[in-house]
C-alpha positions as a Python dict, from the first residue, in 0.01 Angstrom:
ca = {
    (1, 'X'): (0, 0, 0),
    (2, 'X'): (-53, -305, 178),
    (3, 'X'): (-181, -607, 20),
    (4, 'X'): (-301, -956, 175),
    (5, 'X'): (-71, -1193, 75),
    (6, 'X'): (-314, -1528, 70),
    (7, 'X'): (-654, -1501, -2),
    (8, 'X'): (-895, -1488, 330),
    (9, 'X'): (-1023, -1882, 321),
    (10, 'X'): (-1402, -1930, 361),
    (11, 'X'): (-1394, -2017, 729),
    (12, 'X'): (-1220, -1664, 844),
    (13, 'X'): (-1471, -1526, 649),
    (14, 'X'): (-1732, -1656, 758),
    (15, 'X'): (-1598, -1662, 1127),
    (16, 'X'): (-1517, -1304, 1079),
    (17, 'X'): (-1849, -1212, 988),
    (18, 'X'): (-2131, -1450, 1178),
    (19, 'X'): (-2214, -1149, 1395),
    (20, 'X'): (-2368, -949, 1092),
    (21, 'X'): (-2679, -1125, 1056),
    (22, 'X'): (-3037, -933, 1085),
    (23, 'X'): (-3166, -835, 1486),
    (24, 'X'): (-3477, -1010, 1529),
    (25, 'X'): (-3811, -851, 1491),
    (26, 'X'): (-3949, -775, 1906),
    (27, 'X'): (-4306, -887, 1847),
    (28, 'X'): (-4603, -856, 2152),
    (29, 'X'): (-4954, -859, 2205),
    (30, 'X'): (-5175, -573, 2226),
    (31, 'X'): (-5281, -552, 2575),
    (32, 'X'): (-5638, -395, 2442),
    (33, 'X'): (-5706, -658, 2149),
    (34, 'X'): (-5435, -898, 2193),
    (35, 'X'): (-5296, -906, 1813),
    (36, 'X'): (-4928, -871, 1810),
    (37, 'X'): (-4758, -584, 1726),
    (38, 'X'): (-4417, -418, 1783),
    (39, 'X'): (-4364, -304, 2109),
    (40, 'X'): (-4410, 88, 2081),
    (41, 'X'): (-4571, 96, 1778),
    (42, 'X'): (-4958, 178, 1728),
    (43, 'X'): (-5175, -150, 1707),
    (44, 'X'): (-5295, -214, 1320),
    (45, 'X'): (-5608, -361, 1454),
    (46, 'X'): (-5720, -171, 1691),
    (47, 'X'): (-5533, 144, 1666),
    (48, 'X'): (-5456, 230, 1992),
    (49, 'X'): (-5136, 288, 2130),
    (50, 'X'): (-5059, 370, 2521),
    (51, 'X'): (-5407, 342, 2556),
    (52, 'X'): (-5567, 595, 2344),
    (53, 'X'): (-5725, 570, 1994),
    (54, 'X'): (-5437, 750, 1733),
    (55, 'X'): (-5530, 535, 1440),
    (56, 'X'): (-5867, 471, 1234),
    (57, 'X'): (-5924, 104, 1298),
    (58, 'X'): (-5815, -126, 1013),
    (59, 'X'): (-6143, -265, 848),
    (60, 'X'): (-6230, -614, 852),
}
């Protein structure tokens, strides 16, 4: 079985890995009550989504 034979120093490590980190959250406005949302997703405002009501609207 193969085995490392010096331990993996902090900067390969991190080098190795600095693509892992979290996407970033798409965020847009609602083109009906401009709040933002994410982009396909049904407004929690207004609760429309590709321009028809789906949703109760969220109370104020």
């Amino acid at each position: 079985m193969a085995v490392p034979k010096r331990r993996t120093s902090k900067r390969k490590k991190r080098a190795r890995n600095t693509h892992k980190t979290a996407p970033i959250t798409a965020i847009q406005k609602c083109p009906r009550c401009q709040a933002m949302k994410r982009p396909h997703h049904v407004c929690a405002e207004c609760g429309y989504y590709a321009g028809e009501q789906r949703v109760a609207a969220k109370e104020a």
